[in-house]
C-alpha positions as CSV (number, residue, x, y, z in Angstrom):
1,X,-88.6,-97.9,-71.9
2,X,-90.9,-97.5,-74.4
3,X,-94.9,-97.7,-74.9
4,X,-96.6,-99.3,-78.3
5,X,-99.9,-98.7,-78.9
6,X,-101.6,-101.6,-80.0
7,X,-103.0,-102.1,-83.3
8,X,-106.4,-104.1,-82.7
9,X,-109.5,-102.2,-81.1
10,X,-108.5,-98.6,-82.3
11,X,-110.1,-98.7,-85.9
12,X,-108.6,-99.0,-89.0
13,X,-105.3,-99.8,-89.8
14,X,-102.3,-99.3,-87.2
15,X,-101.7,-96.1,-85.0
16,X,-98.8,-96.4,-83.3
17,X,-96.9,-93.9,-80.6
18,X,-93.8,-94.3,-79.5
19,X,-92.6,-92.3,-76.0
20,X,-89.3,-92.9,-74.9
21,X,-88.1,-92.2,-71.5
22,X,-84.9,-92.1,-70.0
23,X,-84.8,-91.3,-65.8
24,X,-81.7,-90.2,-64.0
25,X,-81.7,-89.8,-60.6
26,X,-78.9,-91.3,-57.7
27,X,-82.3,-92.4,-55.9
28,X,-83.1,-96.1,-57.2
29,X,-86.2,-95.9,-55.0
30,X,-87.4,-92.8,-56.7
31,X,-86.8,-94.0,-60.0
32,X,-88.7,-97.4,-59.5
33,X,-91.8,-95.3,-58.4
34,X,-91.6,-93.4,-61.2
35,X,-91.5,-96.4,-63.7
36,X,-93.8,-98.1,-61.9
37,X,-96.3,-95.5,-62.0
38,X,-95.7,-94.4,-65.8
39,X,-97.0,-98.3,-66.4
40,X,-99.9,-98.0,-64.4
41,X,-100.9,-94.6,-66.1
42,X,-99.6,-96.2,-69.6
43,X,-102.1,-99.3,-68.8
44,X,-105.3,-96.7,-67.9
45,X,-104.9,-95.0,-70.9
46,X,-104.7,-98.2,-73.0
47,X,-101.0,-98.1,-74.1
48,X,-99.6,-101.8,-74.1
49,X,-95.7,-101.5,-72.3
50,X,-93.0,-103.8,-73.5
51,X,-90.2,-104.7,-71.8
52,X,-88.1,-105.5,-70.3
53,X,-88.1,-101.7,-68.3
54,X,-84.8,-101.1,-67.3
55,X,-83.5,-98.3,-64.5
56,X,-81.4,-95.8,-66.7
57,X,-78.6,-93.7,-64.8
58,X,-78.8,-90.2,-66.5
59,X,-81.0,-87.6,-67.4
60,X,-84.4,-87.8,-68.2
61,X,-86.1,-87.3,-72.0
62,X,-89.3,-87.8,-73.4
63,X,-89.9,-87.9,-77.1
64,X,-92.7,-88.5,-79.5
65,X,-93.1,-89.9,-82.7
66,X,-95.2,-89.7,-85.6
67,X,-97.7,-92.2,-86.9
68,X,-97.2,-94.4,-89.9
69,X,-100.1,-92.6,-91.4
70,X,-98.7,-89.1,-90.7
71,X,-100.8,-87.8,-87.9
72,X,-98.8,-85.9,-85.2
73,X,-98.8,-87.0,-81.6
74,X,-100.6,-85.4,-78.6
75,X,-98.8,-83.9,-75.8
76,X,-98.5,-86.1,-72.9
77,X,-99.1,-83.2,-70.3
78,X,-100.5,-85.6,-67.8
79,X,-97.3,-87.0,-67.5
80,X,-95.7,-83.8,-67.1
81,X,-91.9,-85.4,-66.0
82,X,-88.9,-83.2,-65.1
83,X,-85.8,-83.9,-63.7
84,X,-84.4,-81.2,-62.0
85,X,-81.4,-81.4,-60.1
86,X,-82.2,-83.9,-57.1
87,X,-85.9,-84.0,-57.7
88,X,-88.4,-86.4,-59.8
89,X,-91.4,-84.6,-60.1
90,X,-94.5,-86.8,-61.0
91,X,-96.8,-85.6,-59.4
92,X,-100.9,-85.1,-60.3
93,X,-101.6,-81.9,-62.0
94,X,-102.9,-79.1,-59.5
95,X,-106.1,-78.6,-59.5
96,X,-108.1,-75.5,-59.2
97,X,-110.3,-76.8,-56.4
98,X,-113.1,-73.5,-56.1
99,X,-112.7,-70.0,-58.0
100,X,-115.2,-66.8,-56.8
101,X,-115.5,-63.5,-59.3
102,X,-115.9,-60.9,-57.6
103,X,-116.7,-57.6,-59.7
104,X,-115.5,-54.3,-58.1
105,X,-117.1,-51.7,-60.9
106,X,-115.3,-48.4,-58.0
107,X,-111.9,-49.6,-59.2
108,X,-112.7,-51.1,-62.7
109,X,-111.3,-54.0,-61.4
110,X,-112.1,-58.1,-61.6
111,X,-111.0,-60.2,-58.8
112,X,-111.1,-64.0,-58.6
113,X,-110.9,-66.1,-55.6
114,X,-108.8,-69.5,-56.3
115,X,-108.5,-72.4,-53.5
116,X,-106.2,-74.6,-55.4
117,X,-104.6,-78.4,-53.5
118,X,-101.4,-79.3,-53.6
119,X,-99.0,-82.3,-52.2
120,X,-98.1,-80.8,-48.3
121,X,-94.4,-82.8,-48.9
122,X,-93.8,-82.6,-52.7
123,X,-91.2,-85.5,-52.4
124,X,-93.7,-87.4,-51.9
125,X,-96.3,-86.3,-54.3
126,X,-99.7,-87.2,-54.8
127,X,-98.8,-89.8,-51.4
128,X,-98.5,-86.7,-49.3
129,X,-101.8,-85.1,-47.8
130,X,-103.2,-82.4,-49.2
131,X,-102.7,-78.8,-48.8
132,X,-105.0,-75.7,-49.5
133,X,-103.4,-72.6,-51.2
134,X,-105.5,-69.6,-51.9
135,X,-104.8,-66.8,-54.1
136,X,-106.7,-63.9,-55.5
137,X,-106.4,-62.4,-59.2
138,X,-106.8,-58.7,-60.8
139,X,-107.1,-57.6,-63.7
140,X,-108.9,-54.5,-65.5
141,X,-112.8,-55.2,-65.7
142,X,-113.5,-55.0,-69.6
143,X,-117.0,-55.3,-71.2
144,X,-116.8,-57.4,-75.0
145,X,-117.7,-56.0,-77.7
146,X,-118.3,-59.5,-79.2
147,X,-121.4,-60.5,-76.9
148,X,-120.3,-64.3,-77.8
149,X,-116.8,-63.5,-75.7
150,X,-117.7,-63.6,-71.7
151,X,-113.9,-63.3,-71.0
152,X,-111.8,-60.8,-73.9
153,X,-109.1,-61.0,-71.5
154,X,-108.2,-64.7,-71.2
155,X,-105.1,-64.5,-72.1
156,X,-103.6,-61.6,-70.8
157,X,-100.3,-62.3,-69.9
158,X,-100.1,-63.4,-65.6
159,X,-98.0,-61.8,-63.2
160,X,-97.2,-63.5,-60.1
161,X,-96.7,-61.4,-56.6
162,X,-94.6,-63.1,-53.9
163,X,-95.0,-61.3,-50.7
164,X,-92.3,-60.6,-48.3
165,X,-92.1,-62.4,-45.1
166,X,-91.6,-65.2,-44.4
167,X,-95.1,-65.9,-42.8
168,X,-97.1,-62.7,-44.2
169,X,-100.5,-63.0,-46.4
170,X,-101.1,-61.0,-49.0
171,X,-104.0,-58.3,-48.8
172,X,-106.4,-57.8,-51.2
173,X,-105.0,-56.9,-54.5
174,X,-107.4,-53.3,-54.4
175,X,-105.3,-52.3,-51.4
176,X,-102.5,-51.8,-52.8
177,X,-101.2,-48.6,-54.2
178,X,-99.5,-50.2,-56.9
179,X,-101.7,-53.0,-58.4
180,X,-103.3,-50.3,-61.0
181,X,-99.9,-49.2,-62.4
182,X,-99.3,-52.9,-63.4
183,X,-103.1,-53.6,-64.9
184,X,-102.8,-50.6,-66.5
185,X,-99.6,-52.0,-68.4
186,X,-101.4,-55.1,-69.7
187,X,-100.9,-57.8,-66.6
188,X,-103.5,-60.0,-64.9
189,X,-101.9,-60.2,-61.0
190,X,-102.2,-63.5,-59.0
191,X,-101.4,-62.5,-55.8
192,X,-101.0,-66.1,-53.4
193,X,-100.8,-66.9,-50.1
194,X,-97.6,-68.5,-49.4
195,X,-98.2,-71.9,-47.8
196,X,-99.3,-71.3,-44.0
197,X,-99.9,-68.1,-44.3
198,X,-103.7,-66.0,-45.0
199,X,-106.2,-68.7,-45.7
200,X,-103.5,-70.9,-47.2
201,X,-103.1,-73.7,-44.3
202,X,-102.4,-71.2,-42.0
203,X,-99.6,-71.9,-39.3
204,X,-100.3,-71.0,-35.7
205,X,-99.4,-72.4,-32.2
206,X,-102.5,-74.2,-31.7
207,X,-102.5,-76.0,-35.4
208,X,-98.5,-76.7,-34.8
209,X,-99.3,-78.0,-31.5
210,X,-101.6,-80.5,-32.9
211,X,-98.7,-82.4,-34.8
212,X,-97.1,-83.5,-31.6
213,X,-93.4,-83.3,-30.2
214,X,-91.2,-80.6,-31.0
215,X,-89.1,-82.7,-33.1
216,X,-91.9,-83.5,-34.9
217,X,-93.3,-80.1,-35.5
218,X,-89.6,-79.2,-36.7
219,X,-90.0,-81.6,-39.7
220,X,-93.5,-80.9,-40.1
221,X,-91.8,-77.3,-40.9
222,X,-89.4,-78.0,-43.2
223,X,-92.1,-78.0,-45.9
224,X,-92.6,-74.6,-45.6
225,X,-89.8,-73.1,-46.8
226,X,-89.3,-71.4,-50.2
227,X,-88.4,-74.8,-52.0
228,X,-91.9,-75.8,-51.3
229,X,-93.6,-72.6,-52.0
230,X,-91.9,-72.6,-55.4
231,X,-93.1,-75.5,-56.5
232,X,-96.6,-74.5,-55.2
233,X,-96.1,-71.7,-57.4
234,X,-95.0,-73.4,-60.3
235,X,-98.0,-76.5,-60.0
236,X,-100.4,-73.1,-60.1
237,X,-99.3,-72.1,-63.2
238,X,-99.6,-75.4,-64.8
239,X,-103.2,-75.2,-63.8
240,X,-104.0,-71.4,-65.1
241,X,-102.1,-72.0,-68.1
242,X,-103.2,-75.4,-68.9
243,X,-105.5,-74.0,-71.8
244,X,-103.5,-71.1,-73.3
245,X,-101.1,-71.4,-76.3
246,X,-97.9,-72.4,-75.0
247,X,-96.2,-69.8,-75.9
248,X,-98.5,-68.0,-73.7
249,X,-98.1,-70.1,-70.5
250,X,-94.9,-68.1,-69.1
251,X,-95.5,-65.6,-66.2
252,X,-93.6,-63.1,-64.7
253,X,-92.6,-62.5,-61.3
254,X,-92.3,-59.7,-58.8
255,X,-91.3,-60.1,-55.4
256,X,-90.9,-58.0,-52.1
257,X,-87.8,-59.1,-49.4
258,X,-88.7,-62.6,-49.0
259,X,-90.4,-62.7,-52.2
260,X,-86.9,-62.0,-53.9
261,X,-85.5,-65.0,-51.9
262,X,-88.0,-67.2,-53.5
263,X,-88.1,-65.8,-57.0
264,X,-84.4,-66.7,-56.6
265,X,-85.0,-69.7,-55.8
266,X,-88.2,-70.2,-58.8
267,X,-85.0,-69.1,-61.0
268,X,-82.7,-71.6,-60.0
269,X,-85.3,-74.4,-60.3
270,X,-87.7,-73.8,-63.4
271,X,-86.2,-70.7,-65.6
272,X,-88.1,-71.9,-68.6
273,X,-91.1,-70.9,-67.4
274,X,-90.6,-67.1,-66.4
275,X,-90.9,-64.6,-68.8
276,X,-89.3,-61.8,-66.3
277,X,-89.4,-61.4,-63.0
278,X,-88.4,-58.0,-60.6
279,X,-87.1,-57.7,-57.1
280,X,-87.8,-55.2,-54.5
281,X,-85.0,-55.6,-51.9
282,X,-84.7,-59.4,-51.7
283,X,-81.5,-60.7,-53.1
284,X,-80.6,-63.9,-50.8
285,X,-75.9,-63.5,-49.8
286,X,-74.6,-66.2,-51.5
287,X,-72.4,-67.2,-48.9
288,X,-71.9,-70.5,-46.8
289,X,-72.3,-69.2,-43.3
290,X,-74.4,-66.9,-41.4
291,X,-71.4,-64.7,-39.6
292,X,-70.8,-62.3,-42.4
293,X,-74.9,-61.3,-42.7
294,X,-75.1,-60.4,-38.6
295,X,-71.5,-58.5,-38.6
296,X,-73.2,-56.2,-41.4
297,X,-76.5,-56.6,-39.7
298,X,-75.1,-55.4,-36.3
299,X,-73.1,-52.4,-37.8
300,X,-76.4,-51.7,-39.5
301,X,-78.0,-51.6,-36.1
302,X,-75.8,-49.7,-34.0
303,X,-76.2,-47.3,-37.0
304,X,-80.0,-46.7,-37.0
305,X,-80.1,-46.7,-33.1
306,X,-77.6,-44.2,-32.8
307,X,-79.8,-42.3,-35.9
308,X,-82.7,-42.3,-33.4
309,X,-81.2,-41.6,-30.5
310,X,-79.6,-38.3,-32.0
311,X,-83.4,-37.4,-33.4
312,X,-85.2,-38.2,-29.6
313,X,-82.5,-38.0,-27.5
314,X,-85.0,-38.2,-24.5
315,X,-86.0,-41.2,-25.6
316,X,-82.9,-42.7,-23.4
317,X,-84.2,-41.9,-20.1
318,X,-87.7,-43.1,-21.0
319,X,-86.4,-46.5,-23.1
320,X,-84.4,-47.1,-19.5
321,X,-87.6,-46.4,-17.5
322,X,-89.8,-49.5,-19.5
323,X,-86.7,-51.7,-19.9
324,X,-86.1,-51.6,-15.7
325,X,-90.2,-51.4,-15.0
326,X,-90.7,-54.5,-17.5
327,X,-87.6,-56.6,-16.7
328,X,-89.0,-56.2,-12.6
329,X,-92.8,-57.3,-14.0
330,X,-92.7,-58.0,-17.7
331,X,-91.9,-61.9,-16.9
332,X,-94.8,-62.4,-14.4
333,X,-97.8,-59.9,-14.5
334,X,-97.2,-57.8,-17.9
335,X,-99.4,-60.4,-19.8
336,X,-99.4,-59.4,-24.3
337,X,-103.4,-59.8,-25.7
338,X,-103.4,-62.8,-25.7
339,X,-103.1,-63.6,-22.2
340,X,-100.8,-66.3,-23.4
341,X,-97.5,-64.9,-23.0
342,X,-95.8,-61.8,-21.2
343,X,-94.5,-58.5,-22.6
344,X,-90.5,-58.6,-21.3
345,X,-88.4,-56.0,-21.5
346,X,-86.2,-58.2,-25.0
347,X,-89.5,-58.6,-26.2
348,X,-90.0,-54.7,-26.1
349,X,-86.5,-53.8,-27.7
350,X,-87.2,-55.6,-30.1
351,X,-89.8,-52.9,-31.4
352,X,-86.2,-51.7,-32.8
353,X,-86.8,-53.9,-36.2
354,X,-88.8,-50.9,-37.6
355,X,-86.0,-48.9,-38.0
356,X,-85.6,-50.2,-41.2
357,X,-88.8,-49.6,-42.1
358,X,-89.9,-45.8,-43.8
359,X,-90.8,-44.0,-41.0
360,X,-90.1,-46.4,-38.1
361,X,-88.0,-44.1,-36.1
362,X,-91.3,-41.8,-35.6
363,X,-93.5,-44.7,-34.8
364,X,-91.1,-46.5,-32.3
365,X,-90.7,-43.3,-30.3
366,X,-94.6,-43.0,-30.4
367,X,-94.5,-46.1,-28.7
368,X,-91.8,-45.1,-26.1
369,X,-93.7,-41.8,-25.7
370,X,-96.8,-44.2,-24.6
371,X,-95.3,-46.5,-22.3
372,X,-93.5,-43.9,-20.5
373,X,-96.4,-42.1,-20.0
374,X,-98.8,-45.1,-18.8
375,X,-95.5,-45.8,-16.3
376,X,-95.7,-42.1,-15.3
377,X,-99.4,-41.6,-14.7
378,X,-100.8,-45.0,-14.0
379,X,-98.3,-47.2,-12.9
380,X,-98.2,-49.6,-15.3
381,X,-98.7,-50.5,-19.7
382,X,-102.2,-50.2,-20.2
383,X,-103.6,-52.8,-22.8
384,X,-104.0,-50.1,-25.9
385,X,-100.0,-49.4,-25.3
386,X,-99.5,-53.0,-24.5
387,X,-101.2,-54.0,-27.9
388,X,-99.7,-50.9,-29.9
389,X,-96.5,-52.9,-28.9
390,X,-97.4,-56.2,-30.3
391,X,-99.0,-54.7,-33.9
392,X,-94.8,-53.7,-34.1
393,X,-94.2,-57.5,-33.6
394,X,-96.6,-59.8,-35.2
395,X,-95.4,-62.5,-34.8
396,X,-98.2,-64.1,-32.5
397,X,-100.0,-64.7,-35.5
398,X,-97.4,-64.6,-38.1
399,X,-95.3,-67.3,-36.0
400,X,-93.7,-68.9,-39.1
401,X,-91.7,-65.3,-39.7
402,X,-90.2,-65.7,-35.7
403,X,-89.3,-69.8,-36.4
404,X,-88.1,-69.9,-40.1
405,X,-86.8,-66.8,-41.1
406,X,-83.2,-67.3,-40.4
407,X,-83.4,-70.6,-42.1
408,X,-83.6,-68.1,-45.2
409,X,-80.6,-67.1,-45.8
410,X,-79.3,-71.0,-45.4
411,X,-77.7,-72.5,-49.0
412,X,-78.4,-75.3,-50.4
């Protein structure tokens, strides 16, 4: 396939620029789009196409020619066509929809509010409806010295933070204890709100419910795994980057639990476009099954109970006190917060999950400490203990970390 410039109506003498395209993919349907739609876009921006256009069968190239008269091409970025693995991307450029600055002169530190839209199915593309992603930036608030210069860090290099999860916003980039450690060595941090979570689409029972049937909020899900949040990731730094040298339009990575699994997965897909990336505890098993993860998971939990039990050994007549008071009421009168579901005795053990966590085996015998006592003096959980349990188990408003995350550690 290739595109000829024409030689009338463009000035003098003839400018011609050749692109030639070869698609691969074992999807005739995809490829057809993706011809058909590099016409319509060669036709708007007054290329003439001659034919015929034939359907190649391997991989996909796009090369540029030179003028007769000796001026270089432009860079077709519009365009922007990749075939990776399975997947034709063609897709309209991301667009940063609104940005805020906000200044905070305690901190030395400039933030920037982005609300940027993206495809909600990115097989689909720019067919799919739309989806709102919001991030925040840092970096160190600098005054020019050249009053001309309103930004003299443009092009610091960007750092991209992937929170752990799945199903967890970030919080603001000031809040954490480490965001002056990596300003300090040079970085701008974009710190994004994984699709459904934060002000990013977020995911809740009543918005799921919205979608209909089950089976069709099960596929409505599918698009947010990390596949999809990697390509969000990747369309966003097409959009910051768009205007810096190219050499400049890398970023680097840095990811917490989940974030690991998707920086992984950014990795596997588009490792041209990372400059480094680091993990914090969120290396996905490559293996084929899910057995081997719970027989190490369960010796890992038998191990921290017993831990706990050896530092509040007390703590087993009082965990047997809630677990028979809630398994008699928890089901029918021991409403959560919400007043739309019921504190059960599972649903209390399950407090358990922050023994992993740095200083969860203080905390969850805090918790057993309170709920024995309401049980001892009053009869029942009072709603301070009732919601002390639930801010161990967030997943009322983090629901996409109780449906999805096991789906994590699927392959493929």
């Amino acid at each position: 396939m290739s595109y000829n410039k024409g030689d009338k109506d463009f000035g003098e003498g003839p400018k011609v620029h050749k692109i030639r395209i070869t698609l691969t993919s074992k999807d005739v349907k995809a490829l057809e789009k993706v011809s058909t739609e590099l016409i319509d876009r060669a036709k708007t921006k007054e290329l003439r196409v001659k034919g015929p256009v034939r359907l190649p069968t391997k991989i996909l190239k796009i090369s540029t020619r030179k003028t007769p008269n000796g001026e270089g091409s432009k860079t077709w970025d519009m365009f922007e066509m990749r075939i990776h693995k399975r997947l034709i991307d063609l897709n309209a450029p991301t667009e940063v929809v609104k940005a805020i600055i906000i200044n905070i002169e305690a901190g030395r530190i400039r933030i920037t509010e982005y609300f940027f839209a993206v495809p909600h199915d990115w097989t689909k593309g720019s067919e799919s409806r739309p989806l709102t992603l919001f991030a925040r930036s840092a970096r160190r608030l600098e005054r020019a010295t050249d009053p001309t210069n309103d930004d003299p860090q443009k092009e610091l290099p960007w750092l991209l933070f992937l929170q752990g999860g799945p199903g967890f916003e970030c919080s603001p980039p000031q809040n954490n204890y480490w965001i002056n450690t990596i300003l300090d060595r040079g970085y701008q941090v974009l710190m994004l709100d994984q699709r459904g979570t934060g002000l990013s689409s977020p995911l809740s029972p009543s918005t799921l419910g919205l979608r209909g049937d089950d089976e069709v909020q099960a596929k409505y899900l599918r698009s947010f795994r990390a596949d999809s949040i990697v390509k969000d990731c990747e369309a966003i730094r097409k959009a910051l980057t768009k205007d810096l040298p190219v050499a400049k339009q890398k970023w680097s990575l840095m990811g917490q639990s989940f974030g690991g699994f998707c920086i992984t997965t950014y990795l596997s897909f588009f490792p041209e476009f990372i400059r480094e990336a680091f993990l914090f505890g969120g290396l996905p098993p490559l293996i084929d099954g899910p057995d081997e993860v719970y027989t190490r998971t369960f010796r890992k939990i038998k191990e921290r109970n017993e831990k706990y039990y050896e530092k509040f050994p007390g703590d087993v007549v009082m965990v047997k006190r809630i677990c028979k008071f809630l398994q008699r009421f928890g089901d029918t009168t021991v409403r959560d917060t919400s007043s739309q579901g019921f504190m059960t005795a599972r649903r209390f053990l399950q407090i358990g999950i922050n023994f992993g966590a740095h200083g969860g085996v203080d905390a969850v015998h805090d918790i057993v400490l309170r709920a024995y006592s309401d049980l001892e003096f009053v009869g029942h959980l009072t709603r301070p203990t009732v919601a002390k349990i639930e801010s161990m188990l967030p997943y009322n408003d983090h629901m996409i970390y109780a449906i999805l995350h096991e789906a994590i550690y699927c392959q493929g």
